[in-house]
C-alpha positions in Angstrom: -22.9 3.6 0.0 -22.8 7.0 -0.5 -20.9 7.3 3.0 -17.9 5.4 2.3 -17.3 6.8 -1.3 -17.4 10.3 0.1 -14.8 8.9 3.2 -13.0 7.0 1.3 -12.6 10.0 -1.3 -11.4 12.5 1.4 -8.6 9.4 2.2 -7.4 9.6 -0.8 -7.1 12.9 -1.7 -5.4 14.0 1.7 -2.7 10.7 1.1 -2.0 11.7 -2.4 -1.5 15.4 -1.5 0.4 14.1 1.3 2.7 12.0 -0.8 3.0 14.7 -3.4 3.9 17.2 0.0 6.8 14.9 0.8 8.3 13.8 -2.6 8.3 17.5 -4.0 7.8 19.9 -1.7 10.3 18.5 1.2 13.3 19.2 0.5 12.8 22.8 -0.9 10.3 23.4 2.5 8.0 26.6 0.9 6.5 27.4 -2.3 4.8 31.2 -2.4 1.6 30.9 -4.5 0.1 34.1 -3.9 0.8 36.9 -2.1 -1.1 35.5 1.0 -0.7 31.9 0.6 1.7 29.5 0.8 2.7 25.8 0.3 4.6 24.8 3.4 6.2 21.5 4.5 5.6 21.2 8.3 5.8 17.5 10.2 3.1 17.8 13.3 3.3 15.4 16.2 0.9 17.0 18.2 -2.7 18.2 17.2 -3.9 21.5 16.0 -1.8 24.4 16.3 1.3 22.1 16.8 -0.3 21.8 20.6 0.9 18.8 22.8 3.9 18.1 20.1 5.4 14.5 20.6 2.2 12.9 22.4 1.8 10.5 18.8 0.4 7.5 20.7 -1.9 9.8 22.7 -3.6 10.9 19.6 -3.6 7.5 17.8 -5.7 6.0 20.7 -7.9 9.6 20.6 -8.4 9.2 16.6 -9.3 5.4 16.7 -11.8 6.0 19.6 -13.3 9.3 17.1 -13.5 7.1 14.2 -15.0 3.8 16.1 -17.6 6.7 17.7 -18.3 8.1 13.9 -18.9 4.7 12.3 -21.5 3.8 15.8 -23.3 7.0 14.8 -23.4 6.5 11.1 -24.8 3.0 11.5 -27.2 4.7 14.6 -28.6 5.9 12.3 -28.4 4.2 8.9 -28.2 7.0 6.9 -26.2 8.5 4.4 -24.4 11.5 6.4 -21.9 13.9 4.3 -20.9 15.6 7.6 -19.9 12.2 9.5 -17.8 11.1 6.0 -15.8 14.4 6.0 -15.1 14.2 9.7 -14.2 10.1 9.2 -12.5 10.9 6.1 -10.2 13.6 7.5 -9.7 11.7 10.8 -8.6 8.4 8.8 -6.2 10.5 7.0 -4.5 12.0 9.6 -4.6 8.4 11.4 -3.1 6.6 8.8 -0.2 9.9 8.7 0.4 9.0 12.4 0.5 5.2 12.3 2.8 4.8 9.2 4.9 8.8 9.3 4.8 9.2 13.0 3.6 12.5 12.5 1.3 14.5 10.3 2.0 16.2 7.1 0.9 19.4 7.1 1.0 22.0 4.0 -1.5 24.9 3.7 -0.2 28.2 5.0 -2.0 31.4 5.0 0.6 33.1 7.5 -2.0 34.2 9.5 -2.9 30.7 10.7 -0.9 27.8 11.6 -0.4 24.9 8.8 -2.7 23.0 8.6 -3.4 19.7 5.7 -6.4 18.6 3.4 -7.7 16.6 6.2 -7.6 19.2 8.9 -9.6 21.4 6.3 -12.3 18.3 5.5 -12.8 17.8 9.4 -13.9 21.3 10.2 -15.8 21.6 7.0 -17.8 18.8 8.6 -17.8 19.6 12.0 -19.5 22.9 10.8 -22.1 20.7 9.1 -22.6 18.4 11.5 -23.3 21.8 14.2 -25.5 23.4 11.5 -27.8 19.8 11.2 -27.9 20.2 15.6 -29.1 23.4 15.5 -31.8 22.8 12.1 -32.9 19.9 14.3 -33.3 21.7 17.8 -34.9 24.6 15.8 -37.3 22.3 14.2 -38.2 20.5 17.2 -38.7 23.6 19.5 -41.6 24.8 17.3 -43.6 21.4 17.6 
């Protein structure tokens, strides 16, 4: 259960920081917090780094497939997984952006790195996880 509270969690927050991004933050486009970082109102069609801009449908059928191939794995192996509910999480968030926006929100901007959301953050948080249990497992089973 522990699974979809932690996916379901991620939704959230990302949509209401999303919705909170458009009502107040779009129409004034940038907020300095600190000297380094920024609140930023950016629309994405593409994916990461703005790449492939416009090709919405393209990643809609790409997300769907990631999420039906994250919920196969998760009930694979019929386990609680943090890693596979921050990746799902994230990956329904930015879903649901493209399916009902047409685009994704993005709003966290460090100037030295493109825009990115709360989502985008969550799925390489878990992405990181999800390498670091690979390579505890492939350590473990080499010394057998």
């Amino acid at each position: 259960m522990g699974f979809f509270l932690v996916t379901f969690l991620v939704f959230l927050i990302d949509q209401v920081s999303k919705f909170l991004v458009i009502r107040y933050l779009a129409p004034v486009r940038e907020i300095k917090i600190l000297s380094f970082f920024y609140l930023t109102y950016q629309e994405n069609t593409g994916v990461a780094f703005s790449l492939l801009s416009g090709k919405n449908s393209f990643f809609i059928l790409l997300s769907s497939l990631l999420i039906v191939f994250l919920l196969f794995l998760f009930l694979k192996e019929r386990k609680d997984n943090f890693s596979f509910a921050l990746v799902l999480g994230g990956a329904l968030g930015n879903l649901f952006d493209r399916i009902v926006r047409g685009k994704v929100i993005d709003f966290l901007n460090f100037h030295i790195w493109p825009v990115f959301n709360f989502a985008d953050s969550v799925i390489t948080v878990g992405v990181f996880f999800l390498f670091l249990q690979l390579f505890r497992r492939r350590t473990c089973n080499s010394k057998l």
